[in-house]
Structures are given as C-alpha cells and as structure tokens.
C-alpha positions in Angstrom: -15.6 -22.2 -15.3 -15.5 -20.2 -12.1 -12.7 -17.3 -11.9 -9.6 -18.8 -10.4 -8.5 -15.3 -9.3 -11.1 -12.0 -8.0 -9.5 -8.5 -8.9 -11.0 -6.4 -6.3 -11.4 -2.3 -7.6 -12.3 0.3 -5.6 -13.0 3.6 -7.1 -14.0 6.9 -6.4 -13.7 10.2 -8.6 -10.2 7.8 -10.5 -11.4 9.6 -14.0 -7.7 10.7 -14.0 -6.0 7.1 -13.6 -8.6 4.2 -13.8 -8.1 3.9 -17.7 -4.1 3.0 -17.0 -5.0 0.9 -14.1 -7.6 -1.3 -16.1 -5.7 -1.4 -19.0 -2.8 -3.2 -17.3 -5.4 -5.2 -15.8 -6.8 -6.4 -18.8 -3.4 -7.1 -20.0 -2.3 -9.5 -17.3 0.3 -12.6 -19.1 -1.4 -15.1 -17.0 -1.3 -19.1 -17.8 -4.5 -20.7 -20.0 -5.7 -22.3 -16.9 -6.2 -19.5 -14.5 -9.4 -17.4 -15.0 -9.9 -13.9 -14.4 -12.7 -11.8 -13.2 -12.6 -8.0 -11.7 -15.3 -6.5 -10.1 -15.2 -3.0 -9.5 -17.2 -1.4 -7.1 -18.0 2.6 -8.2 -17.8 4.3 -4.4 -20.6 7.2 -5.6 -17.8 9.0 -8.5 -19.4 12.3 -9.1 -16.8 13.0 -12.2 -16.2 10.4 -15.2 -15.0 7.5 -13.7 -18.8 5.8 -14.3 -18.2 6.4 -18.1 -14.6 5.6 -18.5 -15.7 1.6 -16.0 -18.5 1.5 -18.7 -16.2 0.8 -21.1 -14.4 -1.3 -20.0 -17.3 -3.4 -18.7 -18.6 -3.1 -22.5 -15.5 -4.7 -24.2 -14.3 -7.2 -21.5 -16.9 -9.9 -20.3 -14.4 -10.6 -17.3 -15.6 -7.4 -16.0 -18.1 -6.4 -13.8 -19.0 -2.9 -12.0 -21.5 -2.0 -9.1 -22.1 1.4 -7.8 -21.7 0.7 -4.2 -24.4 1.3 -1.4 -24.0 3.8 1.5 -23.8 1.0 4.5 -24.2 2.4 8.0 -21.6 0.4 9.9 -18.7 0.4 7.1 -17.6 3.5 4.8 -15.5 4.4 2.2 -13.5 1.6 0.9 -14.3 -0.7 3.5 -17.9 -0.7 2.7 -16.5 -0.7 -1.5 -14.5 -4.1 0.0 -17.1 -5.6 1.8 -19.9 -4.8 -1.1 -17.8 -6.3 -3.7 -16.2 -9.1 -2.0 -19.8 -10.9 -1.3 -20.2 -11.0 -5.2 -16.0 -12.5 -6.0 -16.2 -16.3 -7.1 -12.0 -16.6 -7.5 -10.1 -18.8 -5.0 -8.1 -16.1 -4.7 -9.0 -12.0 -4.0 -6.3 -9.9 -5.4 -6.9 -6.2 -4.2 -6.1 -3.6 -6.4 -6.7 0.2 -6.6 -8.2 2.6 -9.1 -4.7 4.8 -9.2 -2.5 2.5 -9.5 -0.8 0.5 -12.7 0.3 -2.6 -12.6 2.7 -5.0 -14.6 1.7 -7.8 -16.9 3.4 -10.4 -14.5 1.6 -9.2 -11.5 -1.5 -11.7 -11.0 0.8 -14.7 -12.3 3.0 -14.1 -9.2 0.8 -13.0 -6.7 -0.7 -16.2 -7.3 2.5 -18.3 -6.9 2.8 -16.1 -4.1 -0.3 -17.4 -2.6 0.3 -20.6 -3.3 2.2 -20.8 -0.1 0.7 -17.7 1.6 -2.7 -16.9 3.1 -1.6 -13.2 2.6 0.8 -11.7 0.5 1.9 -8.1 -0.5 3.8 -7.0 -3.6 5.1 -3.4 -4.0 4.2 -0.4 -4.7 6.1 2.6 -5.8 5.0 6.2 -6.7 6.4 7.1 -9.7 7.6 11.3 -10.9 10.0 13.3 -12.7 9.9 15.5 -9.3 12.8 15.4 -6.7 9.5 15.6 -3.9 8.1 12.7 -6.2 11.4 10.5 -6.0 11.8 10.9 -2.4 8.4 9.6 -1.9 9.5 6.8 -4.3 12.3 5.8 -2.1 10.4 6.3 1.2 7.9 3.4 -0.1 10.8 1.3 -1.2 12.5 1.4 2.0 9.5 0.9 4.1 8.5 -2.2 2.0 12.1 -3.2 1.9 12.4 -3.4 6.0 8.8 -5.4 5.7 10.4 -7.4 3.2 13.3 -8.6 5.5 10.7 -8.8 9.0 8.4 -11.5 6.5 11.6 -13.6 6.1 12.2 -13.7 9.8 8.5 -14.6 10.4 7.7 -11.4 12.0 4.5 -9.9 10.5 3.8 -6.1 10.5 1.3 -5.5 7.8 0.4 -5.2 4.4 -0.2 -2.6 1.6 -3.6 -2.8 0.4 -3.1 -1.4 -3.2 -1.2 -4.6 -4.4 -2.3 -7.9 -2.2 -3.8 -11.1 -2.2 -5.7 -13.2 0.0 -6.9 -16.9 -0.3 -10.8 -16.2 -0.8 -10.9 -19.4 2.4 -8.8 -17.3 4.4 -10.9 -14.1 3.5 -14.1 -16.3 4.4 -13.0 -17.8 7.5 -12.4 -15.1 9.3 -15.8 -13.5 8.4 -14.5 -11.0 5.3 -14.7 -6.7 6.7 -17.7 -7.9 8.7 -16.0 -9.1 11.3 -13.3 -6.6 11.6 -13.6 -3.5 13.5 -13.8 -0.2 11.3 -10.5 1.3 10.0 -9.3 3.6 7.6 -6.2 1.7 7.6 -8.2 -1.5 6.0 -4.9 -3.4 5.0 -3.3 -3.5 8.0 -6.6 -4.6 10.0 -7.1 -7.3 7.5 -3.6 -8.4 7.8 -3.4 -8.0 11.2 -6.5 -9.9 12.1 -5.3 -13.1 9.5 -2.0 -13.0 11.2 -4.2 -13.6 14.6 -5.9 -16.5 13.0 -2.8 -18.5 12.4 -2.7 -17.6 8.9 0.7 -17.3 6.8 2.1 -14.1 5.3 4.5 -13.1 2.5 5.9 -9.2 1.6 7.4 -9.7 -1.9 9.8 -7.1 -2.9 10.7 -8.2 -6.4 10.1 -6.6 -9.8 7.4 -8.8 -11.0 5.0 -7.6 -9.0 6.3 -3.5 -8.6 3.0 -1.4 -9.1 3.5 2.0 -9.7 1.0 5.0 -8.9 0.9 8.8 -8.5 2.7 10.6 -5.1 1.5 13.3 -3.0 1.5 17.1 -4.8 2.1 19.0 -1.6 3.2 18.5 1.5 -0.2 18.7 3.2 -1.4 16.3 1.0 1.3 14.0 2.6 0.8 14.9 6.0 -2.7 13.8 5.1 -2.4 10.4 3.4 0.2 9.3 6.5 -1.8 10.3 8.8 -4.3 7.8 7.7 -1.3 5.4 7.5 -0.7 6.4 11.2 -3.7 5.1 12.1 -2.7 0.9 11.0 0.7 2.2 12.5 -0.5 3.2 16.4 -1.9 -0.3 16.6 1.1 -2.0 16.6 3.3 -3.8 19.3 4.8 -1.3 21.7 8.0 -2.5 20.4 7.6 -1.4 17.1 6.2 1.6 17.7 8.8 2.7 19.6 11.2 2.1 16.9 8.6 4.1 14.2 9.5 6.8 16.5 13.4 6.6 17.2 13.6 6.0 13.3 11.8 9.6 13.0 14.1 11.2 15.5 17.1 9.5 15.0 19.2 12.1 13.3 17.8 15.2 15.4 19.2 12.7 18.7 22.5 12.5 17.0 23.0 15.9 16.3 22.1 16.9 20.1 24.5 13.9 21.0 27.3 15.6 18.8 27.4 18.9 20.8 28.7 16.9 23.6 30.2 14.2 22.0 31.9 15.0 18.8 32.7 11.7 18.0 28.7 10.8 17.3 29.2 13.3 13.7 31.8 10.3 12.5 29.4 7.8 13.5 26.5 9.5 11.8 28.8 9.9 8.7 29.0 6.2 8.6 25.2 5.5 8.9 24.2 8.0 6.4 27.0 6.2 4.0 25.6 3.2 4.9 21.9 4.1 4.3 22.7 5.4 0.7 24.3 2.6 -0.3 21.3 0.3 1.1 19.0 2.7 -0.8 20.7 2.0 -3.9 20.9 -1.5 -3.5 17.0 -1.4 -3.0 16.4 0.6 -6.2 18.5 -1.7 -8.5 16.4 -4.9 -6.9 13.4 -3.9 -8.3 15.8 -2.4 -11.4 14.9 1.0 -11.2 17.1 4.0 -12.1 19.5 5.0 -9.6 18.3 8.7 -8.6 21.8 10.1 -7.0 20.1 13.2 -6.0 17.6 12.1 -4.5 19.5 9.0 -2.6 21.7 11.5 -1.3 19.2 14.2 0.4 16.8 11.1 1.3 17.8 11.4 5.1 17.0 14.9 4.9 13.9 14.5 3.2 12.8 12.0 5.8 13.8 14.1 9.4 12.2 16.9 8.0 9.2 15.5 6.4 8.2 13.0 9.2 9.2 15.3 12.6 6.3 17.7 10.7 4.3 14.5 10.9 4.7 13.8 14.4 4.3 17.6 14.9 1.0 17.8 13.0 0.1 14.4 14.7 -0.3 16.0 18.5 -3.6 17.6 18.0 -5.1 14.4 17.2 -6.9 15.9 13.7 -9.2 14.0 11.6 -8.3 11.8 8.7 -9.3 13.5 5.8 -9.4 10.8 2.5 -11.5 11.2 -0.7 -13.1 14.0 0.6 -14.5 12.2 3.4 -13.6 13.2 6.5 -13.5 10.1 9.9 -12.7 10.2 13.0 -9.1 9.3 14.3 -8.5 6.3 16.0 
C-alpha cells in the first residue's frame, strides 16, 4: 500500500531533541486507512544524531533515513527538502522538524486540513519555564494568531515550515524546491509561490495540531533566527511590510505623540488593556496556562526586543543558521 501521508525530517546536529520529535511521530492516533512513512534526511550531523535516527530506523519499518548530498544550487534544508522529497510516495507531504514535538492528533488533522487546502499550517509554540522563554511563546502565538484571522479573510501571508502540509500534486506541479529561487526562508517561498499558482491555503490555530519546540537562549541567538525570518518577511507586499514596521514602532510613536498630546497615554492605556486581554484569549484557545507575568510585560518585551532587530538589521549582516553562514537577501 503506498503511504497516504510523507513526514518530511530535516536534521542536523538534533542529538538533543530528535528522540522527542520521532517519538511523538511514531506515536501519531491516526485512522487504520491512512498509511505513514517519514523519511529523514541527515544534513551531514557531526554529533549523535546518525545513532539516535538508526534507531529508530531499526524498530519502525515506516522509517527511512538518507544522509543528504552537498548540491551546488540548494543548501541547507532546502537541499535536505529537495533530496528527500524526490524519494516521498504519500499524497500528502507533512514537513516536520528535528526540534520540535508534536501531538498525537497532529497528522490526523493536518490531513482533514488538507482535505480542503493545497497548503496548510498548524502551530507552533516554544515551550520554557523562563520569563525570556514565555515571551517568545506568546510572540509565536500572536504572530500565528493574526495569520490565523488574514487565512479566514482569504488573505495569504505565509506559512511556518516546522508544522505544514502540502498536497504531494500541489508540491509536484509547481516543480517541488527546484523551481523556486533559493531562500533561507523556505516556507514562506514555498507558500508564497503555491499561493501564485492558484493554490488554496489554511493557518490553523487550534490545539490539535499545537507543536511545541525549544526558544532562543540569548538574545543574539534571537536576533539571529529572525533575521532569517526577516528574510520571507522583506518579500512581502509593500502593504504589509509597512505594517511589520509600524507594529515594531508603534509604542515608541505613541510615547513621542504623548509629549505633545497627553491625551495619546489614555489611548495607549486602552490598547495595551486591550492587547492583554487578546493575548489571553489566544493562550486559552490553544488551552495553555495563562502566564500573567509574562502577558503583562509582553508589549515591553516586544518594543524592546524587535527595535534591537530593526537596529541590528541596518548593516545588512549575514544569516547565520546551523552553523552555516548565507548571504542576505
């Protein structure tokens, strides 16, 4: 019987989390009639992550691993994508990654998902006891939230390639990676170029399908990983650019505003009311513990964080991501 559904694994130096991840892979509560098959593809590990797929790949017969060939047009997980997307039989490609951990009910409703989608994305949230790590939790929630609403309205903006699907005939007609220009941001472009080909989209934001992985340690660590986010982000419509940016500078605007007007502190009083009780709302959706401290300081956390972003942004640097360092775009 050929594999109803592909589970698509890149790796590279994961000896730290690609146990969890393939555990709750292998433990998917999926109907008797869909078939599973993942197919890992080993991005050159130096540390144990060989050992710890081998395994796997020993016990389960549904799984299959390939250490990945250097490819002079793609790199990095790209070329992991590209490799490993050639061998995938499913009618559906489910893309998931070597860090992250995922619920039992995740491929079932993916796959209802894509039932009526040629692209969907489910959510993703990193998970901490830290106040840095919760803030980062409700930075992804919020993000994936306002995604959430735009894919009701039919507005598409892109996708989150940790936890997605994709028909494999959607994934075929438009050609796979090999027809899409180079890009560390690899979700968006594949998003963005099925969105150009008339192809349907869904962002769920529901609990059967909340992923959870490991945040940023350090600050520079963040700067780093949305950086490489920036680069899906400066490729989108003016429009919604412009409001990535006002977002990041809202609060230092209103404060300038207030020196002149007064009045703008009561208004700002009321939108920061107003965003902690949406953030609340968001984390009891997906039924995760309110974190009061955290809701509270979020705003702060987020002018801070992402003015250093934009600040560290104007020399243009390189994206640096699993030790491999690419060009900016």
């Amino acid at each position: 019987m050929n594999p109803t559904v592909s589970i698509l694994v890149a790796a590279r130096n994961e000896e730290g989390t690609i146990r969890q991840c393939l555990e709750s892979l292998t433990n998917q509560s999926v109907n008797n009639n869909v078939c599973i098959e993942i197919i890992i593809g080993n991005d050159s590990s130096t540390d144990l992550t060989t050992e710890i797929i081998a395994e796997f790949v020993s016990e389960y017969s549904f799984i299959q691993s390939f250490i990945v060939p250097k490819n002079i047009t793609y790199n990095g997980k790209v070329n992991v994508l590209n490799y490993i997307s050639d061998l995938a039989c499913g009618h559906y490609y489910l893309f998931a990654d070597a860090d992250v951990v995922y619920p039992p009910s995740w491929v079932e409703n993916m796959l209802i998902s894509l039932k009526n989608a040629d692209i969907t994305t489910g959510v993703t949230v990193v998970e901490g006891a830290t106040l840095w790590m919760k803030f980062q939790k409700l930075d992804w929630m919020l993000a994936l939230n306002q995604i959430h609403i735009l894919s009701k309205l039919g507005i598409p903006l892109t996708a989150m390639g940790n936890n997605m699907g994709v028909k494999s005939e959607k994934f075929v007609d438009i050609g796979g990676f090999r027809n899409i220009p180079f890009s560390v941001a690899e979700d968006f472009a594949l998003f963005n170029t099925i969105v150009k080909n008339k192809g349907s989209f869904c962002q769920l934001f529901d609990v059967s399908v909340l992923a959870k992985t490991k945040g940023m340690t350090t600050y520079f660590e963040w700067l780093q990983q949305r950086w490489r986010w920036m680069q899906g982000a400066k490729k989108l419509s003016l429009f919604f650019k412009t409001l990535n940016y006002l977002n990041i500078i809202f609060y230092p605007i209103l404060l300038i505003l207030m020196l002149f007007y007064p009045i703008v502190g009561v208004v700002m009083l009321n939108i920061y009311v107003l965003k902690c009780c949406y953030l609340m709302y968001i984390q009891k959706k997906l039924k995760e513990k309110i974190h009061w401290r955290a809701t509270f300081l979020f705003d702060f956390y987020h002018c801070i964080s992402y003015c250093g972003l934009l600040i560290y942004g104007l020399r243009n640097p390189s994206v640096e991501w699993k030790n491999r360092v690419y060009k900016p775009e």
